[in-house]
mmCIF file of the N, C-alpha and C atoms, coordinates in Angstrom:
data_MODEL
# 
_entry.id   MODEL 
# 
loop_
_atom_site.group_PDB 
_atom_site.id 
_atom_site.type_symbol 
_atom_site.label_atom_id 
_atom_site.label_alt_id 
_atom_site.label_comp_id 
_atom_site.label_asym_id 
_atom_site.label_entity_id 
_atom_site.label_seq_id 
_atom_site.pdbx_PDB_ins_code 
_atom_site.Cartn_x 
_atom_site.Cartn_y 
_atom_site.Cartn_z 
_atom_site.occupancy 
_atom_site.B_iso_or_equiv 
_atom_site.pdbx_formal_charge 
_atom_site.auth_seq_id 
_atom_site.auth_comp_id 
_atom_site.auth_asym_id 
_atom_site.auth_atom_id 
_atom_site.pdbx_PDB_model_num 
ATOM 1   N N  . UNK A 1 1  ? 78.098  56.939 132.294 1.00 0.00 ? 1  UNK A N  1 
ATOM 2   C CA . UNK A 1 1  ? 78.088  58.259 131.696 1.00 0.00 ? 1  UNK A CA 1 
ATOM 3   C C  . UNK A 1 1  ? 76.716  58.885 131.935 1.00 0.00 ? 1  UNK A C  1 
ATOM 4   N N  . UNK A 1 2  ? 76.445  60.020 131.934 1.00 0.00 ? 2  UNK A N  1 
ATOM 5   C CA . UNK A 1 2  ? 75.538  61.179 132.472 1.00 0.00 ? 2  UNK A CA 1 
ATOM 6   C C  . UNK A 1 2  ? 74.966  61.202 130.970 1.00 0.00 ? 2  UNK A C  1 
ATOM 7   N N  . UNK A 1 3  ? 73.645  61.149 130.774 1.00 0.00 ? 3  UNK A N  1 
ATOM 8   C CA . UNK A 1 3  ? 72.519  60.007 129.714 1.00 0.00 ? 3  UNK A CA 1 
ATOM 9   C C  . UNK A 1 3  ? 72.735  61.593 128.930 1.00 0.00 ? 3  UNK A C  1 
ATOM 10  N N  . UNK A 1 4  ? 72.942  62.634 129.456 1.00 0.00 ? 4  UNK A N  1 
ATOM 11  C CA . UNK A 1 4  ? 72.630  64.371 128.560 1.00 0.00 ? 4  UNK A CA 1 
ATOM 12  C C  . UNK A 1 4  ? 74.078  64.296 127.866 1.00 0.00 ? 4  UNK A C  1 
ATOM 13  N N  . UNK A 1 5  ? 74.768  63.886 128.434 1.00 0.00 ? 5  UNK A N  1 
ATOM 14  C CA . UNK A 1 5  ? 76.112  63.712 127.544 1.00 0.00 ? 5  UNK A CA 1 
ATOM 15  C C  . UNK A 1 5  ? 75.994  62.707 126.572 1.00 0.00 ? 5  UNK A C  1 
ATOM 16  N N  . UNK A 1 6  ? 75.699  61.735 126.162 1.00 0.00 ? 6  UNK A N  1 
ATOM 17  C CA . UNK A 1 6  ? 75.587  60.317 125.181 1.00 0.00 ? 6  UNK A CA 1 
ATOM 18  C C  . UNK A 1 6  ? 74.590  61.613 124.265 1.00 0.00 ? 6  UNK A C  1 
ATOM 19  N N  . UNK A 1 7  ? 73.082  61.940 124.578 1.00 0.00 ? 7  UNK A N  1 
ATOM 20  C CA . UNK A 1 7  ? 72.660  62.467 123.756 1.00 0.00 ? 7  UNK A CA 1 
ATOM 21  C C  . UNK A 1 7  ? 73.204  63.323 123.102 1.00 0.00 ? 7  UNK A C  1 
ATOM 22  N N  . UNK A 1 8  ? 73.913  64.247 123.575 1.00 0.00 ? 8  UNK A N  1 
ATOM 23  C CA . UNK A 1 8  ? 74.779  65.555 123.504 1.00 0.00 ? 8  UNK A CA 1 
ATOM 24  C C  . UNK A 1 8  ? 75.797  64.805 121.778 1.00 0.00 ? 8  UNK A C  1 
ATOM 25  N N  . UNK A 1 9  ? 76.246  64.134 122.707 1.00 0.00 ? 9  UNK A N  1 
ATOM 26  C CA . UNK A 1 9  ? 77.712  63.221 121.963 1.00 0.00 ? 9  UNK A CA 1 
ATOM 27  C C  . UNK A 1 9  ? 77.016  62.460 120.387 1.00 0.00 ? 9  UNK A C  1 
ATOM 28  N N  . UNK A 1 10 ? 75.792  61.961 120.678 1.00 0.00 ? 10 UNK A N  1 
ATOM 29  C CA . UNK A 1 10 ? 74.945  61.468 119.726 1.00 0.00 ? 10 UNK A CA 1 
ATOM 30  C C  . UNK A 1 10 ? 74.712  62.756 118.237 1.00 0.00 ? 10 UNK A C  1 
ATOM 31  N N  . UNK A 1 11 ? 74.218  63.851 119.136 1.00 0.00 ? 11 UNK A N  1 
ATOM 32  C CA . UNK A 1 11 ? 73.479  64.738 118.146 1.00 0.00 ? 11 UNK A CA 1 
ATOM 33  C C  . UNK A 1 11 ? 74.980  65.532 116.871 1.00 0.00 ? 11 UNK A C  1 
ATOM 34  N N  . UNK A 1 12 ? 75.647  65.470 117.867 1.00 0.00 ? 12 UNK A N  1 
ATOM 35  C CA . UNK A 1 12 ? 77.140  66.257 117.097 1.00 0.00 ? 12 UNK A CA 1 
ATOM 36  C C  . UNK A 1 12 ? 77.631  64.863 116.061 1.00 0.00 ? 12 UNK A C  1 
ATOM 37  N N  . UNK A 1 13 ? 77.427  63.946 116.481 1.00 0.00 ? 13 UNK A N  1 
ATOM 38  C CA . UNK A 1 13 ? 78.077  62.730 115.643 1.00 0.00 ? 13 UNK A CA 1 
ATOM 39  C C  . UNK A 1 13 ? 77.243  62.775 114.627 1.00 0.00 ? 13 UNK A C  1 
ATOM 40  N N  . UNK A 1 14 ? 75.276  62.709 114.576 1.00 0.00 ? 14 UNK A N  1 
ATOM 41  C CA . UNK A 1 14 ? 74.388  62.873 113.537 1.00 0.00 ? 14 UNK A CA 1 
ATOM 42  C C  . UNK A 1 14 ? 74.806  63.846 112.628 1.00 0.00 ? 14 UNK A C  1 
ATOM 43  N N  . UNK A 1 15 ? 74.968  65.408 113.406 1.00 0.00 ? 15 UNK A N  1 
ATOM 44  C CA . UNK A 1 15 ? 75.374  66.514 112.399 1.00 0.00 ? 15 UNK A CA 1 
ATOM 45  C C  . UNK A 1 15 ? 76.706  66.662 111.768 1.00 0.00 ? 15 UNK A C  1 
ATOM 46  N N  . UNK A 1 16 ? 77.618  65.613 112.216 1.00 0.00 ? 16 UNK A N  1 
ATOM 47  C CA . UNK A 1 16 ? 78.946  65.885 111.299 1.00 0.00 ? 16 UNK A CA 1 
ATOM 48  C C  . UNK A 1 16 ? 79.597  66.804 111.705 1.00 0.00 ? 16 UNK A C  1 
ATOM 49  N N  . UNK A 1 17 ? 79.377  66.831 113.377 1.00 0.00 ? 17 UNK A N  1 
ATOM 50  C CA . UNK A 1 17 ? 80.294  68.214 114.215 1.00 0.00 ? 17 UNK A CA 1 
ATOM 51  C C  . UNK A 1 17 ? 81.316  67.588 114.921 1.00 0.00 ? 17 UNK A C  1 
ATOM 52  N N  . UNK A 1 18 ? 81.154  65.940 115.557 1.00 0.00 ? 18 UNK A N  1 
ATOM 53  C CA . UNK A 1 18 ? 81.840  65.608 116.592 1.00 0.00 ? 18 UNK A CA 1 
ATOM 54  C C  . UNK A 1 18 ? 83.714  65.683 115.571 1.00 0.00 ? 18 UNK A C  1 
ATOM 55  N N  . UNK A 1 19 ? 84.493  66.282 116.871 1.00 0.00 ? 19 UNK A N  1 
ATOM 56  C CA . UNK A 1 19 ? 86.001  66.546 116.435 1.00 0.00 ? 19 UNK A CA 1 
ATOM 57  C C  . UNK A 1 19 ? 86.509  65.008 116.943 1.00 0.00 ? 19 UNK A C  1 
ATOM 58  N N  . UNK A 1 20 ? 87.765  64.834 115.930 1.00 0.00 ? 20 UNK A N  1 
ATOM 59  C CA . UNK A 1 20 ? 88.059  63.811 116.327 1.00 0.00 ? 20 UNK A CA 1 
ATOM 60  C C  . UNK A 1 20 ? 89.731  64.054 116.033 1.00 0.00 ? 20 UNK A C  1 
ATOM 61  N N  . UNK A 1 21 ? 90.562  62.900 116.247 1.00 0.00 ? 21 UNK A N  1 
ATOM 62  C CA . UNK A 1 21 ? 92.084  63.291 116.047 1.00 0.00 ? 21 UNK A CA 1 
ATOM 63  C C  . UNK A 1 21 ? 92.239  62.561 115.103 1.00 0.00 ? 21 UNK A C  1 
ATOM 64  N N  . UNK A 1 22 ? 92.985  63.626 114.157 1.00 0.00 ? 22 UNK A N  1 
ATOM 65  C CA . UNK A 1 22 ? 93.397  62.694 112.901 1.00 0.00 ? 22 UNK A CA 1 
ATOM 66  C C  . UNK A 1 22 ? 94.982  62.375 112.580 1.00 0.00 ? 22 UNK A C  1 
ATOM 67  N N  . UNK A 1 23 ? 94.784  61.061 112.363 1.00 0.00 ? 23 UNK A N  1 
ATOM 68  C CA . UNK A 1 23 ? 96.448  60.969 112.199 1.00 0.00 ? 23 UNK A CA 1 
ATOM 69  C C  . UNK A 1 23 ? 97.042  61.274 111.124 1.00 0.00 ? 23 UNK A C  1 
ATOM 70  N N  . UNK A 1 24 ? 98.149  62.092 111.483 1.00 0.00 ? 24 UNK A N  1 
ATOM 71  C CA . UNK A 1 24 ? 99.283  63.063 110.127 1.00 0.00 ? 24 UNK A CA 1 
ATOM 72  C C  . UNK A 1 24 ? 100.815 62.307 110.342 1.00 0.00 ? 24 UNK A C  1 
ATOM 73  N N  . UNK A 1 25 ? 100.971 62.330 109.037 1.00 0.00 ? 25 UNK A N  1 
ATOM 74  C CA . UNK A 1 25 ? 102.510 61.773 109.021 1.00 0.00 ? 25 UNK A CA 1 
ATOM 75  C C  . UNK A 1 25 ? 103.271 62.740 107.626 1.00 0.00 ? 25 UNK A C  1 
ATOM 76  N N  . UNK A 1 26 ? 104.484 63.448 108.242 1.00 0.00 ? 26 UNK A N  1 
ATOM 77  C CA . UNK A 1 26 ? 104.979 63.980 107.460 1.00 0.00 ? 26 UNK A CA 1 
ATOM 78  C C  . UNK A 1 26 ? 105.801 63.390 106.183 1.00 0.00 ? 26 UNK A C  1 
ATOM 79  N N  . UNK A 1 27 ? 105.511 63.739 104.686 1.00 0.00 ? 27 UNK A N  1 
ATOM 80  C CA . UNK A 1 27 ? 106.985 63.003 103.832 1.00 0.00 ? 27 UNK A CA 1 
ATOM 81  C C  . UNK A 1 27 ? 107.820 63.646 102.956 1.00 0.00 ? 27 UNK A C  1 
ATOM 82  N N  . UNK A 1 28 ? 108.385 63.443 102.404 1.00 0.00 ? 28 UNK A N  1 
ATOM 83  C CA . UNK A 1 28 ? 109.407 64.438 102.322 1.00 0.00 ? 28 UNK A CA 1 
ATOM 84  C C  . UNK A 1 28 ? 108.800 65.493 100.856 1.00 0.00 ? 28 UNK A C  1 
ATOM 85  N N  . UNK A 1 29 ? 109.494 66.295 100.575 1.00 0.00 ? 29 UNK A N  1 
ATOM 86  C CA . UNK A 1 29 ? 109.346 67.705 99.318  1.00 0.00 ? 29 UNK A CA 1 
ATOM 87  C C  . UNK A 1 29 ? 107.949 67.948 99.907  1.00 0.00 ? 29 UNK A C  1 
ATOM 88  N N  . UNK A 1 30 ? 107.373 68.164 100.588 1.00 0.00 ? 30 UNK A N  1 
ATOM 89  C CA . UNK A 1 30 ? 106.761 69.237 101.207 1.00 0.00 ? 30 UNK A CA 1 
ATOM 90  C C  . UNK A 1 30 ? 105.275 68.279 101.277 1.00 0.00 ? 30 UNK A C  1 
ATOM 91  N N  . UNK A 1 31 ? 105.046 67.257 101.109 1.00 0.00 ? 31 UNK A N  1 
ATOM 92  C CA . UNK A 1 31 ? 104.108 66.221 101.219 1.00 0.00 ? 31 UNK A CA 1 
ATOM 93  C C  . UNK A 1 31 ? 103.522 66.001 102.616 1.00 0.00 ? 31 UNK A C  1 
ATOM 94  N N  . UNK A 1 32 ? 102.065 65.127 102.829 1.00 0.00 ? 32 UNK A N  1 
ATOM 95  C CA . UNK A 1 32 ? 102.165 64.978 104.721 1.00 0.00 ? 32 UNK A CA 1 
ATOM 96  C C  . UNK A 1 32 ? 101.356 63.383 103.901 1.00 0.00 ? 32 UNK A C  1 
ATOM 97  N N  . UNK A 1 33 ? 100.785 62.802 104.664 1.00 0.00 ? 33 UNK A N  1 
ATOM 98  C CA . UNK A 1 33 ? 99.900  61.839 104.798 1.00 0.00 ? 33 UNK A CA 1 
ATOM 99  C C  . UNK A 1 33 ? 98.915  62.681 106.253 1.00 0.00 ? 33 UNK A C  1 
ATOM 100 N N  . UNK A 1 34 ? 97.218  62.780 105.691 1.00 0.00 ? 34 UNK A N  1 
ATOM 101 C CA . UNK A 1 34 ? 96.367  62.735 106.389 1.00 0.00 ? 34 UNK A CA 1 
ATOM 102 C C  . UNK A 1 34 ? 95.308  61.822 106.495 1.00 0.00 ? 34 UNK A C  1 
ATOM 103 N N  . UNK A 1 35 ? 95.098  60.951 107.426 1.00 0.00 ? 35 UNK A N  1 
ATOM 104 C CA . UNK A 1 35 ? 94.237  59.510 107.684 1.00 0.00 ? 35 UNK A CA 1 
ATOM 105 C C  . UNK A 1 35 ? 94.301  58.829 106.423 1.00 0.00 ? 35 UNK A C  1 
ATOM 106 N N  . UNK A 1 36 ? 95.410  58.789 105.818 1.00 0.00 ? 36 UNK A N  1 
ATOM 107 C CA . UNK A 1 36 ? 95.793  58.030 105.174 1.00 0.00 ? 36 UNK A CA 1 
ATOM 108 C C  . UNK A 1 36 ? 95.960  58.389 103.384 1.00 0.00 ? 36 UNK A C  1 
ATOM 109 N N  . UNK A 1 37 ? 95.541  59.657 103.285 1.00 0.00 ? 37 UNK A N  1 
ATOM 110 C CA . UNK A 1 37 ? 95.501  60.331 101.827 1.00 0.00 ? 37 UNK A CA 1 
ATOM 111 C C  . UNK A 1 37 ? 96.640  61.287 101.744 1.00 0.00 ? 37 UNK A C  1 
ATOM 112 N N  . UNK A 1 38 ? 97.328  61.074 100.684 1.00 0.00 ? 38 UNK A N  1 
ATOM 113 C CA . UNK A 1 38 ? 98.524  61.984 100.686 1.00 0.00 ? 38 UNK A CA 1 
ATOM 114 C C  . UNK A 1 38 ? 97.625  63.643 100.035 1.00 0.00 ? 38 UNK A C  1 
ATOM 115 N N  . UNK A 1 39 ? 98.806  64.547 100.378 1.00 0.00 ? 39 UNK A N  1 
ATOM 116 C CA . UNK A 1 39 ? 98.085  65.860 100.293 1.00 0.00 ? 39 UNK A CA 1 
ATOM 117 C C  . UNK A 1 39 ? 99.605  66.920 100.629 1.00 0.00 ? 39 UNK A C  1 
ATOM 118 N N  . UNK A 1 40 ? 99.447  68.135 99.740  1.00 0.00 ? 40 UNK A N  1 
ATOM 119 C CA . UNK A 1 40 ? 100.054 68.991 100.116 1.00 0.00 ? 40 UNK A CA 1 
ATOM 120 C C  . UNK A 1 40 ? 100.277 69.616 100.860 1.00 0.00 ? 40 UNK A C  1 
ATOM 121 N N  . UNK A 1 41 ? 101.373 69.803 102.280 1.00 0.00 ? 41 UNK A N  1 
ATOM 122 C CA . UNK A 1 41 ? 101.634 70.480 103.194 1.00 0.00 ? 41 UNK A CA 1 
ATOM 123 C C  . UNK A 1 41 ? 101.490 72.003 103.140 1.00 0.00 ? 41 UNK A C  1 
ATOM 124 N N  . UNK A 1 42 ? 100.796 72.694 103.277 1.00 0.00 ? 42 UNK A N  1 
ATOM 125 C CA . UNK A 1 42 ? 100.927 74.076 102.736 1.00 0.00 ? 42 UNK A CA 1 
ATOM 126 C C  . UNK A 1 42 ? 100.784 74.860 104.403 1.00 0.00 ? 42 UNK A C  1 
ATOM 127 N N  . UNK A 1 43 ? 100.740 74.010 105.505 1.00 0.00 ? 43 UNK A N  1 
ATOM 128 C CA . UNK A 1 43 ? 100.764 74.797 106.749 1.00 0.00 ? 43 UNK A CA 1 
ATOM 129 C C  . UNK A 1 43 ? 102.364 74.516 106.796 1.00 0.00 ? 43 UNK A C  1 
ATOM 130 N N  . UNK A 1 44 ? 103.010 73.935 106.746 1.00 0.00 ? 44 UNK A N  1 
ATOM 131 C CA . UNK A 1 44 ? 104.696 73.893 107.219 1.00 0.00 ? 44 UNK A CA 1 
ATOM 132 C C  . UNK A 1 44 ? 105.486 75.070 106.567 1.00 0.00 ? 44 UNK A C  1 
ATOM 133 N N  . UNK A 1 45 ? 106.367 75.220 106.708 1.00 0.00 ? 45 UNK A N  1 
ATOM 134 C CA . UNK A 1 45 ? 107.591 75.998 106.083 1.00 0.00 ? 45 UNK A CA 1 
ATOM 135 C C  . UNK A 1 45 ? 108.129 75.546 105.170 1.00 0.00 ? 45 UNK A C  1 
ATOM 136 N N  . UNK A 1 46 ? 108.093 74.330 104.715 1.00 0.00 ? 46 UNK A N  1 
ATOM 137 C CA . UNK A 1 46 ? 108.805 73.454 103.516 1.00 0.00 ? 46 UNK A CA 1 
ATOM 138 C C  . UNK A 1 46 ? 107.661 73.146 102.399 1.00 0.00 ? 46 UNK A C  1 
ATOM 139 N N  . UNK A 1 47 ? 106.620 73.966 102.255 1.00 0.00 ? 47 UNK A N  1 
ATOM 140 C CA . UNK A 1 47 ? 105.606 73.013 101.295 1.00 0.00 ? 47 UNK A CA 1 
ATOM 141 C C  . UNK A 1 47 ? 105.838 72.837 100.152 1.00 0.00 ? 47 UNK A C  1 
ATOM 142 N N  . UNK A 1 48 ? 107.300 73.930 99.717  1.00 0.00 ? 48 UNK A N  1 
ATOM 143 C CA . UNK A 1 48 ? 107.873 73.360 98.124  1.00 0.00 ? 48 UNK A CA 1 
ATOM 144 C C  . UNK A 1 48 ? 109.174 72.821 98.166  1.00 0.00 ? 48 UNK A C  1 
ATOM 145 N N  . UNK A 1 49 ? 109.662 72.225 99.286  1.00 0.00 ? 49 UNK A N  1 
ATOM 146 C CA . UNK A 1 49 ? 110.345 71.126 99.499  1.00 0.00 ? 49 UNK A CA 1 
ATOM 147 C C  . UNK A 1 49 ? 111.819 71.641 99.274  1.00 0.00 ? 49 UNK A C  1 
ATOM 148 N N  . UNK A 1 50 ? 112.126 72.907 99.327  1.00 0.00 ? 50 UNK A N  1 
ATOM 149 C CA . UNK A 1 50 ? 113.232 73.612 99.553  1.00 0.00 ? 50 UNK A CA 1 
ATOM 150 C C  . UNK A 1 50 ? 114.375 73.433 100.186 1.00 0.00 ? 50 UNK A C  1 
ATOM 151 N N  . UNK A 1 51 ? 113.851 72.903 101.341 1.00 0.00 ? 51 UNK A N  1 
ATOM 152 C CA . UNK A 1 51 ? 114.838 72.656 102.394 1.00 0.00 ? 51 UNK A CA 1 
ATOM 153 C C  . UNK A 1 51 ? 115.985 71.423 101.627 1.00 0.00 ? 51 UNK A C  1 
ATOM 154 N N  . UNK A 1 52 ? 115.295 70.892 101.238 1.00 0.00 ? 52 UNK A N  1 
ATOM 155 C CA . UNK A 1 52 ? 116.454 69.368 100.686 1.00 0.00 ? 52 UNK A CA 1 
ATOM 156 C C  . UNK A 1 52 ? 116.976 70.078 98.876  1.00 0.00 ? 52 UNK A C  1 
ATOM 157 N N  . UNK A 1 53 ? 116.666 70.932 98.872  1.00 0.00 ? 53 UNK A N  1 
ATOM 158 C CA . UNK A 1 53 ? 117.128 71.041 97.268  1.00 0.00 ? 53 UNK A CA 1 
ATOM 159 C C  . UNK A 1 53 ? 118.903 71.630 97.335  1.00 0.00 ? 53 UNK A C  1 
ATOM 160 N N  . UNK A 1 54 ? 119.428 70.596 96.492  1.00 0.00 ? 54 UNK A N  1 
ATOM 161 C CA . UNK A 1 54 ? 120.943 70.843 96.967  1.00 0.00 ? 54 UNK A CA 1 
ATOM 162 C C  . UNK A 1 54 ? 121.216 71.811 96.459  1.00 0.00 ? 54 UNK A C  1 
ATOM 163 N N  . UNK A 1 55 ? 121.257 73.025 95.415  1.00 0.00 ? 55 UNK A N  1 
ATOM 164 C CA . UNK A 1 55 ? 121.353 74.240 95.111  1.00 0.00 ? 55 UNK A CA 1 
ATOM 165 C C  . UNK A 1 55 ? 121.105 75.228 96.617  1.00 0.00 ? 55 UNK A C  1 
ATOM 166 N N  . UNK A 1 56 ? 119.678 75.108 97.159  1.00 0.00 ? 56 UNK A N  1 
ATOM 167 C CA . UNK A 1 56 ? 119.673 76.088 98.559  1.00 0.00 ? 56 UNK A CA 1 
ATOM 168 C C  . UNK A 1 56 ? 120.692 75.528 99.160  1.00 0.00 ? 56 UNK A C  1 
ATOM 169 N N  . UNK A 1 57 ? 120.893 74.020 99.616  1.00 0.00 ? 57 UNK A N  1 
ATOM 170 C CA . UNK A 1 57 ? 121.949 74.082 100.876 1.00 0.00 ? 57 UNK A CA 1 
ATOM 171 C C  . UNK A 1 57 ? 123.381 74.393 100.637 1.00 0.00 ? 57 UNK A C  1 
ATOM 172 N N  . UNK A 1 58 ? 123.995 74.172 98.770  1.00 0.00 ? 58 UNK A N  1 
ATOM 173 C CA . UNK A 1 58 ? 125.028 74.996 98.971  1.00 0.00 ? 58 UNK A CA 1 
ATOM 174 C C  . UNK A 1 58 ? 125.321 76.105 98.896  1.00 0.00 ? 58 UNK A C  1 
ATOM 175 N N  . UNK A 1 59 ? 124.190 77.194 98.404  1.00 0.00 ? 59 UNK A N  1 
ATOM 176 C CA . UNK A 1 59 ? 123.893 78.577 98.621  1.00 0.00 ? 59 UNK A CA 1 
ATOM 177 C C  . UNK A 1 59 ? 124.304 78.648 100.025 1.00 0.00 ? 59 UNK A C  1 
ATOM 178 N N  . UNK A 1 60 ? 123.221 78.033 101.126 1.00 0.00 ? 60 UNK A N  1 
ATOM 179 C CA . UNK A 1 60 ? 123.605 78.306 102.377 1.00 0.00 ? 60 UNK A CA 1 
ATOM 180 C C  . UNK A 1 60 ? 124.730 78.303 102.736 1.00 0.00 ? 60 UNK A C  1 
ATOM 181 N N  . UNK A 1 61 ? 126.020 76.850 102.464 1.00 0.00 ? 61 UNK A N  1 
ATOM 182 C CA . UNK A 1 61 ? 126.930 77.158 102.898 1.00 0.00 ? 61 UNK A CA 1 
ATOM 183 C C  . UNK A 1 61 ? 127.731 77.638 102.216 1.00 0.00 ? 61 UNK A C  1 
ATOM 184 N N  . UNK A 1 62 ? 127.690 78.395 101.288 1.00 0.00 ? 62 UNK A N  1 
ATOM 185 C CA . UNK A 1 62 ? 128.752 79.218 101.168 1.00 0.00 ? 62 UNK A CA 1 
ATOM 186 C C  . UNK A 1 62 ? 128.164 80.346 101.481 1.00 0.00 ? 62 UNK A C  1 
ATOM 187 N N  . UNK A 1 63 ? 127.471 80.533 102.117 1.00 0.00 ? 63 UNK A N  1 
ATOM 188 C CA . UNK A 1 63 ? 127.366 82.050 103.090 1.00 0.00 ? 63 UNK A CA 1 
ATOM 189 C C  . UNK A 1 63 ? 127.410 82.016 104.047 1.00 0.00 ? 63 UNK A C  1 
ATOM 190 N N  . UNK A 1 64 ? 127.479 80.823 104.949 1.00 0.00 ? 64 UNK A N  1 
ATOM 191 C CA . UNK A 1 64 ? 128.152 80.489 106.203 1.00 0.00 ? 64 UNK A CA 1 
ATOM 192 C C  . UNK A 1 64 ? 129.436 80.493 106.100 1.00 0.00 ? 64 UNK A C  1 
ATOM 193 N N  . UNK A 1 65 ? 130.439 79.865 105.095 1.00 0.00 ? 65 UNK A N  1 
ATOM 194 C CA . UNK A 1 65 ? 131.745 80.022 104.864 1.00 0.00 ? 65 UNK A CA 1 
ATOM 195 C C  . UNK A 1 65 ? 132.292 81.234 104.414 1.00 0.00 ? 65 UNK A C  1 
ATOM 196 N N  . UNK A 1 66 ? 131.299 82.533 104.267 1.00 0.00 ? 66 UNK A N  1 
ATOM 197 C CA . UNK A 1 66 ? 131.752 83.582 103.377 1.00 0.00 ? 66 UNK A CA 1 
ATOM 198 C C  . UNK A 1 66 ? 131.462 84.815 104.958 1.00 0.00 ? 66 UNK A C  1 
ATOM 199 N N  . UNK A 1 67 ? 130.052 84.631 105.170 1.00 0.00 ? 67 UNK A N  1 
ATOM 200 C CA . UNK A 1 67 ? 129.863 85.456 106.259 1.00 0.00 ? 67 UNK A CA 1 
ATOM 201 C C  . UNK A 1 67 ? 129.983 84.779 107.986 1.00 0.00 ? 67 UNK A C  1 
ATOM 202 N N  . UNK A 1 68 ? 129.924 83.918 107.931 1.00 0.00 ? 68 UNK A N  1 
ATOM 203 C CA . UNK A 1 68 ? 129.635 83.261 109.477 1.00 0.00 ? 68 UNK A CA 1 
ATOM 204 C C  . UNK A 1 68 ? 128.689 82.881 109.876 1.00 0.00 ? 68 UNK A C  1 
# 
C-alpha cells in the first residue's frame, strides 16, 4: 500500500471519520437489529408495524373483493 494512504486511513480512524459497513437485520412490527442493538425502523414504510396488523389486511381485502 502507498505509505500517504495508511496515513490518510490512520488519521480518519484517530478522528472517528473512517466509514465502515454496518450490519442490519430486519424484525418484525417495524423493529431492525443494527450491529447488534435493536432499534426502531423509522427509515422503512412499516415502522409501526402495520403491514401485519390483521384489521389493515382485512380492510384491504375487502376492498379488493369490493373494488378490484
Amino acid at each position: 500500500m502507498l505509505p500517504w494512504i495508511a496515513e490518510e486511513l490512520a488519521a480518519l480512524t484517530d478522528a472517528g471519520l473512517l466509514r465502515r459497513r454496518r450490519e442490519l437485520r430486519l424484525l418484525p412490527d417495524g423493529w431492525c437489529e443494527i450491529d447488534g442493538r435493536r432499534v426502531r425502523n423509522f427509515a422503512g414504510n412499516d415502522y409501526l408495524g402495520l403491514a401485519s396488523d390483521p384489521r389493515v389486511i382485512a380492510a384491504a381485502e375487502a376492498a379488493l373483493r369490493e373494488y378490484g
